[in-house]
OpenMM code with the backbone's topology and positions (N, CA, C; nanometers):
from openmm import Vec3, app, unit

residues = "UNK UNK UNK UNK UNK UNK UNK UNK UNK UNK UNK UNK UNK UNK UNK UNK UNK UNK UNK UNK UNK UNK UNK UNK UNK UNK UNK UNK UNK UNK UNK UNK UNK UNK UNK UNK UNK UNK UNK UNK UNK UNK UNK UNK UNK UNK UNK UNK UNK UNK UNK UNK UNK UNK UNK UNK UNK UNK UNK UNK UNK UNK UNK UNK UNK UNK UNK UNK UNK UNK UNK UNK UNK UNK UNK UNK UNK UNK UNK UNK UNK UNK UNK UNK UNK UNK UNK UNK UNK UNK UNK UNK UNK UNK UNK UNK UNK UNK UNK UNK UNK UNK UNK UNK UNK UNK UNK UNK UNK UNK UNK UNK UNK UNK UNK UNK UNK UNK UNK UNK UNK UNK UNK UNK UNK UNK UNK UNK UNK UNK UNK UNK UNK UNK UNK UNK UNK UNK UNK UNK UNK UNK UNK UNK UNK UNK UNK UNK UNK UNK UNK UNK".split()
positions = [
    Vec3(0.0832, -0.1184, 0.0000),
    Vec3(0.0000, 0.0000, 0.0000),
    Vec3(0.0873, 0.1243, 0.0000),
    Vec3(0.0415, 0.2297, -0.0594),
    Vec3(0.1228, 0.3803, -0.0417),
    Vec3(0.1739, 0.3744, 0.1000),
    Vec3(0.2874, 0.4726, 0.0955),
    Vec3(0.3254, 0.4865, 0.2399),
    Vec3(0.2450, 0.6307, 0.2465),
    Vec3(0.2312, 0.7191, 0.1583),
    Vec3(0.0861, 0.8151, 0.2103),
    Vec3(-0.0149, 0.8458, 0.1975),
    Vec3(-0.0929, 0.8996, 0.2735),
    Vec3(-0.2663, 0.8924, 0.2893),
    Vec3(-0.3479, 0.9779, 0.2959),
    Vec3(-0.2835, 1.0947, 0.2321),
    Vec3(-0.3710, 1.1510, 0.1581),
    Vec3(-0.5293, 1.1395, 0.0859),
    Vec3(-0.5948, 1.2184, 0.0601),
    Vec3(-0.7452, 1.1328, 0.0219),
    Vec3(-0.7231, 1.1268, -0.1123),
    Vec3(-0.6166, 1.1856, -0.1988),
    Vec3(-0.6124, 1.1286, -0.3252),
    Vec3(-0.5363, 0.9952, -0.3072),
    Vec3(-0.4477, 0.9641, -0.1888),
    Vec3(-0.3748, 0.8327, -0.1939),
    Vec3(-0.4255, 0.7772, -0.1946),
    Vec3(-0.5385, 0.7553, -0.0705),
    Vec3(-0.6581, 0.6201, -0.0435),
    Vec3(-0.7453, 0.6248, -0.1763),
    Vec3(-0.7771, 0.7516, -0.2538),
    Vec3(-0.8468, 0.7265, -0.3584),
    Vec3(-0.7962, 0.6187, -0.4689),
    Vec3(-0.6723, 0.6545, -0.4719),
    Vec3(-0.5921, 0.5640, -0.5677),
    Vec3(-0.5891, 0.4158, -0.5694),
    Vec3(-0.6052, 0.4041, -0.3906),
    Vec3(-0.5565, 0.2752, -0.3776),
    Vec3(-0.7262, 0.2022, -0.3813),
    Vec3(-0.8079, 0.2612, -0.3797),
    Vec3(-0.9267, 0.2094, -0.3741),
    Vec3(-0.9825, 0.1742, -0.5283),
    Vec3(-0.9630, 0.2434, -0.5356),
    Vec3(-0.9398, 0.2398, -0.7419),
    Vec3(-0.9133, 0.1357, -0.7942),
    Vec3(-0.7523, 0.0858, -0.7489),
    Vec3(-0.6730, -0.0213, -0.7712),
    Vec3(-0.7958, -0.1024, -0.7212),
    Vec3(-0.8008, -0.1424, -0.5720),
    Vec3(-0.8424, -0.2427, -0.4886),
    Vec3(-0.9969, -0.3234, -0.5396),
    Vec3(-1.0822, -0.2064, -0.5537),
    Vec3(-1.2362, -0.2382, -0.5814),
    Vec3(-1.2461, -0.3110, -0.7072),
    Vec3(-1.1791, -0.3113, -0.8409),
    Vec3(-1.2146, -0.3816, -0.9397),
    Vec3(-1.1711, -0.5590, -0.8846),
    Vec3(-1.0427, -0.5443, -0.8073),
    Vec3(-0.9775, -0.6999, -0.8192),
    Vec3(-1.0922, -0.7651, -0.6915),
    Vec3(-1.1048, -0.6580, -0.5801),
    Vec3(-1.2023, -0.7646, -0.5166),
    Vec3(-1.3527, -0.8099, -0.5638),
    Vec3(-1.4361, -0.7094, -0.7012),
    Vec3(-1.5367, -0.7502, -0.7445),
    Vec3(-1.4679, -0.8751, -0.8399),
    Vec3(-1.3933, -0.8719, -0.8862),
    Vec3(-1.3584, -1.0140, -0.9874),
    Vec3(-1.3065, -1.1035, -0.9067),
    Vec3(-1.2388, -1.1234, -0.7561),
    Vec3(-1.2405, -1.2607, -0.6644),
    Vec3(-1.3605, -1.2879, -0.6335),
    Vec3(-1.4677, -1.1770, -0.5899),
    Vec3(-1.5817, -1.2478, -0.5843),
    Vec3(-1.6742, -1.2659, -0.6441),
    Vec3(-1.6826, -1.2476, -0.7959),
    Vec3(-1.7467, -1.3216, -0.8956),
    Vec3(-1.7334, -1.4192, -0.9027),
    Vec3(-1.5588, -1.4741, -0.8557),
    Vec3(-1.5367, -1.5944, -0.9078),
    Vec3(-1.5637, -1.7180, -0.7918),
    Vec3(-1.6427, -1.6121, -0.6924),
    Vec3(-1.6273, -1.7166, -0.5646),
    Vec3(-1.7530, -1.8651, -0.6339),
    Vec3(-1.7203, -1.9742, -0.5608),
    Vec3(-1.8054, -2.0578, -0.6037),
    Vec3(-1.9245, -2.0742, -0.5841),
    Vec3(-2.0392, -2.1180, -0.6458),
    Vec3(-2.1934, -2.0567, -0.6531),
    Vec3(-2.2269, -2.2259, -0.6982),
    Vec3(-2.3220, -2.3021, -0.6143),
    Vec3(-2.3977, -2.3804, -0.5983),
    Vec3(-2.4440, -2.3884, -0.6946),
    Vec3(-2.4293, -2.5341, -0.7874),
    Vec3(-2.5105, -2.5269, -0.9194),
    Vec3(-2.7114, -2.5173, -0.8581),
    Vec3(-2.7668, -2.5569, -0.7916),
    Vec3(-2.8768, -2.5033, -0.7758),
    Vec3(-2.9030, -2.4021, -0.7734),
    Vec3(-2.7891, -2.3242, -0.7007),
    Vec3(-2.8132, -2.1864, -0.6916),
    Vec3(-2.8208, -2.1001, -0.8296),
    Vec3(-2.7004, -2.1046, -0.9440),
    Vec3(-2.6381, -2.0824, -1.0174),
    Vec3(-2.7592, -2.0464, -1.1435),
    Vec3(-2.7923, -2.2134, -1.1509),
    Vec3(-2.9283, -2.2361, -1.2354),
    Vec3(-3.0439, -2.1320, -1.2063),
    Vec3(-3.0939, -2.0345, -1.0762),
    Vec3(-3.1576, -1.9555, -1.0643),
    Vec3(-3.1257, -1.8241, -1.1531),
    Vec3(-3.0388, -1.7882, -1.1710),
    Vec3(-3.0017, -1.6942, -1.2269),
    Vec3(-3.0612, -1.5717, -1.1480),
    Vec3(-2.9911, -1.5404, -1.0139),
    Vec3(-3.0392, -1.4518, -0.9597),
    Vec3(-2.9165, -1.3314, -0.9940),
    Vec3(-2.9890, -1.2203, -0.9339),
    Vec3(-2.8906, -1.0641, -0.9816),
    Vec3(-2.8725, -1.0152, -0.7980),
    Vec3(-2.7541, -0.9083, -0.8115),
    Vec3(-2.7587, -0.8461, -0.6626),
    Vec3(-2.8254, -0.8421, -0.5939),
    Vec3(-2.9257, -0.8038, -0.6482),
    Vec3(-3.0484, -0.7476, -0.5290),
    Vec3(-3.0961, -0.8984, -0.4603),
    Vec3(-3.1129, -1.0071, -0.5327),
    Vec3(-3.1154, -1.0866, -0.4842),
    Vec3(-3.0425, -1.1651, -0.3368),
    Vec3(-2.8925, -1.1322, -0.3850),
    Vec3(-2.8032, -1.1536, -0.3024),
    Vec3(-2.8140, -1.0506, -0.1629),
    Vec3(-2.8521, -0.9391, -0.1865),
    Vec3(-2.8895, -0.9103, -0.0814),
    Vec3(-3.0386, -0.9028, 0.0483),
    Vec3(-3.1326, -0.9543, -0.0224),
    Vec3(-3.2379, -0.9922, 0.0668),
    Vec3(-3.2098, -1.1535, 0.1239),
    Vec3(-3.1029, -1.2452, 0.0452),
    Vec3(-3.1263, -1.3843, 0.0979),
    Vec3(-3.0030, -1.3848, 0.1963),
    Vec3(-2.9086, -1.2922, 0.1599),
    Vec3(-2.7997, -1.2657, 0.2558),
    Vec3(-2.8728, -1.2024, 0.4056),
    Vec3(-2.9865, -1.1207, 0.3906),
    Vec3(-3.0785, -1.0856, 0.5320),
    Vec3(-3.1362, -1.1554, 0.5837),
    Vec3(-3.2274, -1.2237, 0.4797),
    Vec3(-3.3209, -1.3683, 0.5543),
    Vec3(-3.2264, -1.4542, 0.6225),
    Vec3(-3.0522, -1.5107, 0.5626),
    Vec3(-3.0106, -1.6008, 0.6132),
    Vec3(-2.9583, -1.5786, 0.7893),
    Vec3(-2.8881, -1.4522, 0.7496),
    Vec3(-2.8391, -1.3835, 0.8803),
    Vec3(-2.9122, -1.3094, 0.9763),
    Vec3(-3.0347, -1.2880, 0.9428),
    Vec3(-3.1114, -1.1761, 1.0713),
    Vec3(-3.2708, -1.3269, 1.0463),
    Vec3(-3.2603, -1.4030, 0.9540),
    Vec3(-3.3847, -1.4966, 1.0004),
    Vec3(-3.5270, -1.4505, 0.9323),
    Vec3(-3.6359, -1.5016, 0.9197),
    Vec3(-3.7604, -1.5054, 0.8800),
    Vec3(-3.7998, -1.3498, 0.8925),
    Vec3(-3.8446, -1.2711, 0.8249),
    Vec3(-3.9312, -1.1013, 0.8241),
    Vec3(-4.0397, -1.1154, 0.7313),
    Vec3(-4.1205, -0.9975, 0.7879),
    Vec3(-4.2242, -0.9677, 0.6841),
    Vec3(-4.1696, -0.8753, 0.5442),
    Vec3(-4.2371, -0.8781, 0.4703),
    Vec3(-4.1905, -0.8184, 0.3591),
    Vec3(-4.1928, -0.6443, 0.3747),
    Vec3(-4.2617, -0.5644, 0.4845),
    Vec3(-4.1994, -0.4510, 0.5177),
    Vec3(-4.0878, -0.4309, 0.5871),
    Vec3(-4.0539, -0.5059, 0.6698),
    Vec3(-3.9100, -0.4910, 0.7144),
    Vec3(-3.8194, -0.5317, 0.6317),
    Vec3(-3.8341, -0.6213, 0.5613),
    Vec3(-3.6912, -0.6672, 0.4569),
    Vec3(-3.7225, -0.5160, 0.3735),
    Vec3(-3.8194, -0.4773, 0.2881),
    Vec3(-3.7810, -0.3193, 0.2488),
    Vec3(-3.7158, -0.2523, 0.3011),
    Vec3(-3.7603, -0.2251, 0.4474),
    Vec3(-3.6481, -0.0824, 0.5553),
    Vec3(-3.5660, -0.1281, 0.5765),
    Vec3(-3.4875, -0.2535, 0.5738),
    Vec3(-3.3996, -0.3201, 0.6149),
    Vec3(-3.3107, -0.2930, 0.4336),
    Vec3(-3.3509, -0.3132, 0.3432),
    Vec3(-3.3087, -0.2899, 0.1737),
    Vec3(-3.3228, -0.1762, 0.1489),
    Vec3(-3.3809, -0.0287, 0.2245),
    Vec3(-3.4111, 0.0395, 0.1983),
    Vec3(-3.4911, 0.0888, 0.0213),
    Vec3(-3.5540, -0.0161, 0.0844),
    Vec3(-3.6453, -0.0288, -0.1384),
    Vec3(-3.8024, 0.0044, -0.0640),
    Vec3(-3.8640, -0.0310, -0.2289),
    Vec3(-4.0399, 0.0026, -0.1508),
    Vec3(-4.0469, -0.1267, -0.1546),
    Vec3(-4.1679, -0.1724, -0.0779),
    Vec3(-4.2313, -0.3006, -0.0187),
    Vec3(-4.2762, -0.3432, -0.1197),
    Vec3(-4.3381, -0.3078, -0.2075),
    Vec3(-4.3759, -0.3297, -0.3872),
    Vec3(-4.2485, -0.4483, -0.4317),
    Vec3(-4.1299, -0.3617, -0.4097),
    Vec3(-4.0075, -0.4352, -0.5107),
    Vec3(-3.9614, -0.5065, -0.4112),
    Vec3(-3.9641, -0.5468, -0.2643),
    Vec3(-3.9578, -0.6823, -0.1929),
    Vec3(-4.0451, -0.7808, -0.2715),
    Vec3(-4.1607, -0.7456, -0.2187),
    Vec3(-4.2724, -0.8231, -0.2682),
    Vec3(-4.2331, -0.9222, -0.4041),
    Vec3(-4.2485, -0.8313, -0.4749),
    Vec3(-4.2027, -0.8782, -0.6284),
    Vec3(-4.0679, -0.9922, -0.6575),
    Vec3(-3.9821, -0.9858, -0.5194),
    Vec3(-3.8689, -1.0352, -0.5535),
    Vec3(-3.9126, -1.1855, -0.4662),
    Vec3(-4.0015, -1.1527, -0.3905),
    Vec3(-4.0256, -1.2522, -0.3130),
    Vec3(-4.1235, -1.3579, -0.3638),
    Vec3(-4.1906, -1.2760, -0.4450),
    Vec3(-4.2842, -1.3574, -0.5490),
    Vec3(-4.1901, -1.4086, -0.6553),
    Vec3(-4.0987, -1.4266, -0.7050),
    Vec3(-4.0387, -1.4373, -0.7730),
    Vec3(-3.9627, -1.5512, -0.7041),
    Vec3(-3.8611, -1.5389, -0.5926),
    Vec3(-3.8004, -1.6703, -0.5564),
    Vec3(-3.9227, -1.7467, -0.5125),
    Vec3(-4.0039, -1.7089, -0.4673),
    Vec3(-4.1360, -1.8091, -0.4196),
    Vec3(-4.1466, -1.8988, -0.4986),
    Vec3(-4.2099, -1.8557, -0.6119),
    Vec3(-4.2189, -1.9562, -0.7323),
    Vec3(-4.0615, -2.0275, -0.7597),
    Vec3(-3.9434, -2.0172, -0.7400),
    Vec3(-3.8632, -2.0766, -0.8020),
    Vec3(-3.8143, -2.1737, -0.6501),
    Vec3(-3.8983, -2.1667, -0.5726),
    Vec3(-3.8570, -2.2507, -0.4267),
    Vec3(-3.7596, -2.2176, -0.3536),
    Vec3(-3.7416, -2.0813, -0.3885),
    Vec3(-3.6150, -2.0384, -0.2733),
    Vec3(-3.6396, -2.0060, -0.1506),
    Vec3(-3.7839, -1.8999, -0.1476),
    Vec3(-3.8865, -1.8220, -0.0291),
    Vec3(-3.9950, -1.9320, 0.0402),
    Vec3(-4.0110, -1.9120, 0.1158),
    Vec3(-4.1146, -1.9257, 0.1577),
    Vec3(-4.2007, -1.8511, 0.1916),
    Vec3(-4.3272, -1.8338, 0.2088),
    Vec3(-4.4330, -1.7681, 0.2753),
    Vec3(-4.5187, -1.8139, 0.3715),
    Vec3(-4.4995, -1.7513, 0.4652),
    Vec3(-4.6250, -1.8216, 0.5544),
    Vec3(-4.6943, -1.7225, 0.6414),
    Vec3(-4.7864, -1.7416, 0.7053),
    Vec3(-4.8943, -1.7017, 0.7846),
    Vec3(-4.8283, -1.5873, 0.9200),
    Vec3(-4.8184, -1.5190, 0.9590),
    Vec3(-4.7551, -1.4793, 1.1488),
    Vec3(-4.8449, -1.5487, 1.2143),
    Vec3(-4.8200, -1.6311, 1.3243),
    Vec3(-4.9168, -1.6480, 1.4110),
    Vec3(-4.9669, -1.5461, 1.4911),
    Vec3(-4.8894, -1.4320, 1.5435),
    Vec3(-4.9147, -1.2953, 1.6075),
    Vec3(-5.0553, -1.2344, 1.5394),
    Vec3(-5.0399, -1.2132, 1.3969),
    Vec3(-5.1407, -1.1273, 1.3008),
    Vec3(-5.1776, -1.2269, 1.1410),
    Vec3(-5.2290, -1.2614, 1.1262),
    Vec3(-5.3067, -1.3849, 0.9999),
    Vec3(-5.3074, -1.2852, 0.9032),
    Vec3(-5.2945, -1.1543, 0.9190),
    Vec3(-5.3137, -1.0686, 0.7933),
    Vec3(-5.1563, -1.0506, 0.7201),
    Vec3(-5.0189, -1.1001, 0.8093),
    Vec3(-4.9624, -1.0596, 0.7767),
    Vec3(-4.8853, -1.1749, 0.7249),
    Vec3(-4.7638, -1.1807, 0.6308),
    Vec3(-4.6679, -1.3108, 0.5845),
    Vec3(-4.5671, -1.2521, 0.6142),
    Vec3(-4.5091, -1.3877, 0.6566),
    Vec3(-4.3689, -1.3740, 0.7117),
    Vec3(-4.2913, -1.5041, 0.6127),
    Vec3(-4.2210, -1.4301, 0.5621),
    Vec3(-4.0924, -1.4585, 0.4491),
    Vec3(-3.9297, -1.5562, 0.5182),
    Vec3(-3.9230, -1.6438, 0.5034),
    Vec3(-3.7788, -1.7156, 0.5144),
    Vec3(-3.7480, -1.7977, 0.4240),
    Vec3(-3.6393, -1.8607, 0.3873),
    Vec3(-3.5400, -1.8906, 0.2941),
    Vec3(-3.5971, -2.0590, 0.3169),
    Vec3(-3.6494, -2.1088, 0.2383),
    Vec3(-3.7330, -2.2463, 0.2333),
    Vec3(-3.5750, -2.3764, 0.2752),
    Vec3(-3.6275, -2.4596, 0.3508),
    Vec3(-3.5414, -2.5873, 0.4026),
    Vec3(-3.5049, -2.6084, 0.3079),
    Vec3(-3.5176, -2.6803, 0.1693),
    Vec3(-3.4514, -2.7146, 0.1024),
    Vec3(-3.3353, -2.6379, -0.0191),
    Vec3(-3.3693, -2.4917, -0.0052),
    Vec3(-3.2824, -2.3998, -0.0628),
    Vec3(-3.1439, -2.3584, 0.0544),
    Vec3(-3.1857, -2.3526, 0.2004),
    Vec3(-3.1099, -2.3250, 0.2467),
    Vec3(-2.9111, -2.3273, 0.2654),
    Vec3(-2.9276, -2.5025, 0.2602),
    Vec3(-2.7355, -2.5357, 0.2297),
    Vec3(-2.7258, -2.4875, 0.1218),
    Vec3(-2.7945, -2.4429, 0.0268),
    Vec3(-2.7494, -2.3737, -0.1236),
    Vec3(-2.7052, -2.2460, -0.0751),
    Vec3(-2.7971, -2.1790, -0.0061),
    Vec3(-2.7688, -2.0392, -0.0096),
    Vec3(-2.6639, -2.0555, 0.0750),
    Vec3(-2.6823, -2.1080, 0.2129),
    Vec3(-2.5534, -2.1037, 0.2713),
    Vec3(-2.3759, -2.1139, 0.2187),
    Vec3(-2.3892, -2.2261, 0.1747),
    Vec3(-2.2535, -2.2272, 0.0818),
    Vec3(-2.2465, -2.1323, -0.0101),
    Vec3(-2.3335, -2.0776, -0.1014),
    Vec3(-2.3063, -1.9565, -0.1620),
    Vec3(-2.2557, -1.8292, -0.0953),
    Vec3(-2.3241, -1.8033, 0.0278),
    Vec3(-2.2527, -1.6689, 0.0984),
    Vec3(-2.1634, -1.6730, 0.2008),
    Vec3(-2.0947, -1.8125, 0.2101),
    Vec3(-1.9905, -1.8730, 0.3072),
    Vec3(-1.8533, -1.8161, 0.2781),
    Vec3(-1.8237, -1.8054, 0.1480),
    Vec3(-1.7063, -1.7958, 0.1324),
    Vec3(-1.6685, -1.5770, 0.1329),
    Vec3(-1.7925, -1.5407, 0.0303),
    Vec3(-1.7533, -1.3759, 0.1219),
    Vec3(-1.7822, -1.3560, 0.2333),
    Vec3(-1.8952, -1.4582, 0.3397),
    Vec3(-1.9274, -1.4323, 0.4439),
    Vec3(-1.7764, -1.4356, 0.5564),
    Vec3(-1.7456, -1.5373, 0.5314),
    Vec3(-1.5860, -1.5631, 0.5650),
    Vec3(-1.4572, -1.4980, 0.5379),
    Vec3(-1.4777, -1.4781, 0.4529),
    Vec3(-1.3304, -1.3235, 0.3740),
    Vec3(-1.3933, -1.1790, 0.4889),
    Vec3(-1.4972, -1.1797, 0.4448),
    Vec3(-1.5479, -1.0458, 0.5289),
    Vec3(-1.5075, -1.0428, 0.7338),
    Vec3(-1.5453, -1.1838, 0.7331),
    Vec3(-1.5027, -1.2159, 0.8961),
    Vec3(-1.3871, -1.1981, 0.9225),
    Vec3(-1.2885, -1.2854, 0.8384),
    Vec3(-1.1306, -1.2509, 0.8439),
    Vec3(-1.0915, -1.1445, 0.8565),
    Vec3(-1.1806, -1.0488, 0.7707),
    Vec3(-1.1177, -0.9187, 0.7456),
    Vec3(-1.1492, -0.7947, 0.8615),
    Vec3(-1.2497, -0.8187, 0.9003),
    Vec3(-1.3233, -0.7172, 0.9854),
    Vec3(-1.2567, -0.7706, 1.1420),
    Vec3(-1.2454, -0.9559, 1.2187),
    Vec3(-1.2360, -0.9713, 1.3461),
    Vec3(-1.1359, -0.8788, 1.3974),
    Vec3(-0.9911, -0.8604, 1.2888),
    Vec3(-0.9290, -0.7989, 1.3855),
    Vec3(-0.9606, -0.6448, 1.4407),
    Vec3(-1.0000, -0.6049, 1.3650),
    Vec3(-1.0410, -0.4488, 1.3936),
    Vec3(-1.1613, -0.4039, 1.5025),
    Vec3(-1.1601, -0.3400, 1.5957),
    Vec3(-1.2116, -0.2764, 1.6588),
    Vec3(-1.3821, -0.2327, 1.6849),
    Vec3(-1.4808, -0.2309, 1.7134),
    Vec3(-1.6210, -0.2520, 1.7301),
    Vec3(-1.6122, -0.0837, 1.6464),
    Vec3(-1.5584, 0.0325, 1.7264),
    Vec3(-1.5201, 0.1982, 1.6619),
    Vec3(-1.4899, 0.1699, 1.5084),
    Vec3(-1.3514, 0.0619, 1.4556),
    Vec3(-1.3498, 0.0952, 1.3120),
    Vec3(-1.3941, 0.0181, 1.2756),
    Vec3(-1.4884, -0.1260, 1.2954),
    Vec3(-1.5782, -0.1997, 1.2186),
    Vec3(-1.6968, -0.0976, 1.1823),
    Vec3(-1.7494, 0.0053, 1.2603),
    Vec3(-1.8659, 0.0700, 1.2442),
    Vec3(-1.8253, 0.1833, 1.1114),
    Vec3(-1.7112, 0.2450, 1.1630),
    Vec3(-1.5995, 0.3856, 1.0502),
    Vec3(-1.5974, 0.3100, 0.9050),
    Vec3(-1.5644, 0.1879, 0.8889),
    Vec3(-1.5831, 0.1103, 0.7849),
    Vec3(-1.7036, 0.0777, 0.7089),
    Vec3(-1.7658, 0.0403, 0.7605),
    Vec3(-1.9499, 0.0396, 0.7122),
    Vec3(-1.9783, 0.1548, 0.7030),
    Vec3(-1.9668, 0.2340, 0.7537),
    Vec3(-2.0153, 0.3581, 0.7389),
    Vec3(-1.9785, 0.4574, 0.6124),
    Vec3(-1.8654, 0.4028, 0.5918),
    Vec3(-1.7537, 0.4317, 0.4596),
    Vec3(-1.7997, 0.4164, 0.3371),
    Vec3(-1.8252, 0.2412, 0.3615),
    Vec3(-1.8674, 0.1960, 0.2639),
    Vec3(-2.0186, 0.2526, 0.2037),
    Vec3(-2.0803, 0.2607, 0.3210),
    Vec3(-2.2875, 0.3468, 0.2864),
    Vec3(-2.2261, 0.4590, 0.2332),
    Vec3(-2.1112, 0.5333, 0.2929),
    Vec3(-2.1428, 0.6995, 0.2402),
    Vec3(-2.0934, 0.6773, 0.1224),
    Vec3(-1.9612, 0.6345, 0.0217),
    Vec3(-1.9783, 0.5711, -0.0759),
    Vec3(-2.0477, 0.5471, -0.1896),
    Vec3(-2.1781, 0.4439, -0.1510),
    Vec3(-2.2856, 0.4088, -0.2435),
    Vec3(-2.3681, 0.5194, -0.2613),
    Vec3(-2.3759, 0.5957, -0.1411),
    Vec3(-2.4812, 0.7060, -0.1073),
    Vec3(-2.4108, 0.8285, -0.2453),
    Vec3(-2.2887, 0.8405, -0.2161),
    Vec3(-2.1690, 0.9425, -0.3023),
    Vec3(-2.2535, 0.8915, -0.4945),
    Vec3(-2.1938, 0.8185, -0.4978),
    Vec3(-2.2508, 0.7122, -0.6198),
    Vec3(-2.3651, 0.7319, -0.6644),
    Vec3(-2.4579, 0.6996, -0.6078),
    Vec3(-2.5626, 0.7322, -0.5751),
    Vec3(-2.6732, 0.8676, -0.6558),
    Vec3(-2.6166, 0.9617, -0.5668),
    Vec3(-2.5970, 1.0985, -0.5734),
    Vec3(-2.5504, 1.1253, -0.7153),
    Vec3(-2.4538, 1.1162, -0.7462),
    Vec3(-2.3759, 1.0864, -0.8793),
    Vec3(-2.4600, 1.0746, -0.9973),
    Vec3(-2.4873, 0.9500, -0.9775),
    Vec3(-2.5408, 0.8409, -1.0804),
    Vec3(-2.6839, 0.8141, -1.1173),
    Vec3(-2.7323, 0.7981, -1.0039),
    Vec3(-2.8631, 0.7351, -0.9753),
    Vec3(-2.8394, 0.5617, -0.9608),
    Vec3(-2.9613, 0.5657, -0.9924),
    Vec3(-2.9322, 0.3968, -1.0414),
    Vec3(-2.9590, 0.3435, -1.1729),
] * unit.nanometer
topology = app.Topology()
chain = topology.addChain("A")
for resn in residues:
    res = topology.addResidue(resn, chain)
    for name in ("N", "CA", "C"):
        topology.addAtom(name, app.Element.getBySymbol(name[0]), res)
């Protein structure tokens, strides 16, 4: 890495850094069940929530994706039919469905998000609860920067 750190240095080096880690983890390995779905990001990130925070209704996985409940919905109708989702009933409220990652999709998804789930662990245990948070936070203002930028 540069020996200085400057914000054009770190810019530089982030530059460098961000293309090679999106092409290690393209290449990470992907469950031919999984594979055969032909799912896109967004995907990866609601089954990466269901797996790690567990069963939600389809308004919290929105505030949680920060999307509208419309384009949960839709995505959820979508793995539904392909047997990834499940849907079922709350026992709390009958009006409402509560969404988790169906038994038999599960070791798929799991092994699919094992291996960045694991690079990410490596990478983050040693650091500090203060710069695990400075880091995430980096990374949102970032997308947010982008964002702003770009749109989508």
């Amino acid at each position: 890495m540069a020996a200085r750190w400057g914000v054009d240095d770190a810019i530089r080096e982030l530059l460098l850094l961000m293309p090679r880690m999106v092409g290690r983890a393209k290449r990470l390995p992907v469950p031919e069940k999984v594979r055969s779905l032909d799912l896109s990001p967004r995907h990866l990130s609601l089954l990466a929530l269901l797996l790690f925070d567990g069963a939600a209704t389809v308004n919290d996985l929105a505030a949680r994706l920060e999307v509208a409940p419309t384009t949960v919905s839709l995505m959820v109708g979508e793995l539904s039919r392909k047997g990834v989702l499940e849907r079922r009933e709350d026992d709390a409220d009958r009006r409402r469905r509560i969404v988790s990652i169906s038994d038999e999709m599960r070791p798929d998804i799991e092994a699919w998000l094992a291996g960045s789930a694991a690079a990410w662990r490596k990478a983050l245990t040693p650091l500090t609860e203060t710069e695990r948070v400075v880091f995430v936070e980096t990374l949102v203002a970032y997308e947010r920067a982008l964002e702003e930028s770009y749109g989508d």
